[in-house]
C-alpha positions in Angstrom: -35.6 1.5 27.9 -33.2 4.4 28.8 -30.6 4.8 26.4 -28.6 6.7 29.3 -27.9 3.7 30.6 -25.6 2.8 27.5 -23.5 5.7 27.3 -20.4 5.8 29.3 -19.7 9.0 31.0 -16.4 9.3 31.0 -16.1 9.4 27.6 -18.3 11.7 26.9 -16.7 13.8 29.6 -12.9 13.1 28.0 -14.2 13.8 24.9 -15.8 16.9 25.5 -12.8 18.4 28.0 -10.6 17.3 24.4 -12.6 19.2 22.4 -12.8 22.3 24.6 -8.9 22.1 24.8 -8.5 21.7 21.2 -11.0 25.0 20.7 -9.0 27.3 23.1 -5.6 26.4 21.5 -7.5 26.8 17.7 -8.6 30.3 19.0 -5.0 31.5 19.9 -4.0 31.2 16.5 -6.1 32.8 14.1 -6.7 31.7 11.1 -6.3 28.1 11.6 -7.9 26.2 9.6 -6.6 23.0 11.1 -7.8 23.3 14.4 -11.3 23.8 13.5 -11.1 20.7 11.2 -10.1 18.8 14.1 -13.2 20.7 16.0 -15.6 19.2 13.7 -13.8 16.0 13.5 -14.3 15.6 17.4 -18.0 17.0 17.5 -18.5 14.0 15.2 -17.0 11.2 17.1 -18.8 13.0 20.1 -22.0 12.1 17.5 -20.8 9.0 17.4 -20.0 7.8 20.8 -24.1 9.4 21.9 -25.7 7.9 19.2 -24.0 4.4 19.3 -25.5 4.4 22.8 -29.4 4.9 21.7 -28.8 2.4 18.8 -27.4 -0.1 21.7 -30.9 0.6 23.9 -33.0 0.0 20.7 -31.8 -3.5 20.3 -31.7 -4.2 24.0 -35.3 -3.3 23.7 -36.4 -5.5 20.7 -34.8 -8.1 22.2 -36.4 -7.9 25.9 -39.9 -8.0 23.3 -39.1 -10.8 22.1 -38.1 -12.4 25.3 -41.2 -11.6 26.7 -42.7 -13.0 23.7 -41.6 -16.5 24.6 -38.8 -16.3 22.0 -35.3 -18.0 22.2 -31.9 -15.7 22.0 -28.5 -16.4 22.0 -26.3 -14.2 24.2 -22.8 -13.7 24.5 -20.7 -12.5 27.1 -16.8 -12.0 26.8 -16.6 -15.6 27.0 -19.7 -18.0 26.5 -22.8 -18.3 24.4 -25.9 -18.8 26.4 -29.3 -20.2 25.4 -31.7 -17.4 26.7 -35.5 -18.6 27.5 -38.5 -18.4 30.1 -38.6 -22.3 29.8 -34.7 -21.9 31.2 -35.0 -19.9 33.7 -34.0 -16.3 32.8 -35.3 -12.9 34.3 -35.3 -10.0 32.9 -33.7 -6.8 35.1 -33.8 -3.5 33.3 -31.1 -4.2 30.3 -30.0 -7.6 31.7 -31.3 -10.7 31.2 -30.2 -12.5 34.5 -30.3 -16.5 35.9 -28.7 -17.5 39.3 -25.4 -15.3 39.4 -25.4 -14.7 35.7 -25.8 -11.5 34.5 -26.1 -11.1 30.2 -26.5 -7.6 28.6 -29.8 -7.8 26.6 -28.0 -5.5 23.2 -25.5 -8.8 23.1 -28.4 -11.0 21.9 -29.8 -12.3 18.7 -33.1 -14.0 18.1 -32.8 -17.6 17.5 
C-alpha cells in the first residue's frame, strides 16, 4: 500500500508556497514574533495534512486483509452504503474495491 496515493498534491504544494510566503514577509520584519508563530502553526498543519494521508493507507490496508480474508465490509461513498464481499462480486484494484462500474475507496470501510 502506497500512502502517496492518499495525499493530495496540491495541498501540499498550497501549503508549502503559504508557508514560504509567510517566512519571507516574517523575515522583513525583524523581531516578529508573530510571524514565526504562524510558521510553526503552518509546519504543523503541513504535519497534519502528510500524516492524515499514511493513517488513510493503513486502514485501506487492513481492510484490503480482511477482504482477502473472506470478511464482509461496509463501504460508503458520498452517497450509498454498500455490502463489500468475494461472494458479491467485488475486486480489489490497488486502494479500490471495485464491481461492474462501481468504484469504493478501500479507507471508507468498516469490518462487518
Amino acid at each position: 500500500m502506497n500512502p502517496i496515493d492518499f495525499i493530495d498534491p496540491q495541498l501540499i504544494l498550497s501549503s508549502l508556497l503559504l508557508l514560504l510566503a509567510t517566512f519571507l514577509l516574517s523575515a522583513k520584519k525583524k523581531g516578529s514574533e508573530k510571524g514565526y508563530l504562524t510558521v510553526w502553526v503552518l509546519l504543523i498543519l503541513i504535519i497534519i495534512n502528510i500524516s492524515a494521508p499514511l493513517h488513510e493507507a493503513s486502514c485501506a490496508e487492513d481492510y484490503i486483509n480482511e477482504f482477502s480474508r473472506g470478511n464482509s465490509l461496509t463501504c460508503k461513498n458520498s452517497r450509498d452504503q454498500y455490502r463489500v464481499s468475494m461472494k458479491d462480486g467485488w475486486e480489489v484494484d490497488k486502494n479500490y474495491f471495485i464491481k461492474e462500474s462501481l468504484m469504493i475507496r478501500a479507507d471508507m470501510c468498516e469490518k462487518e
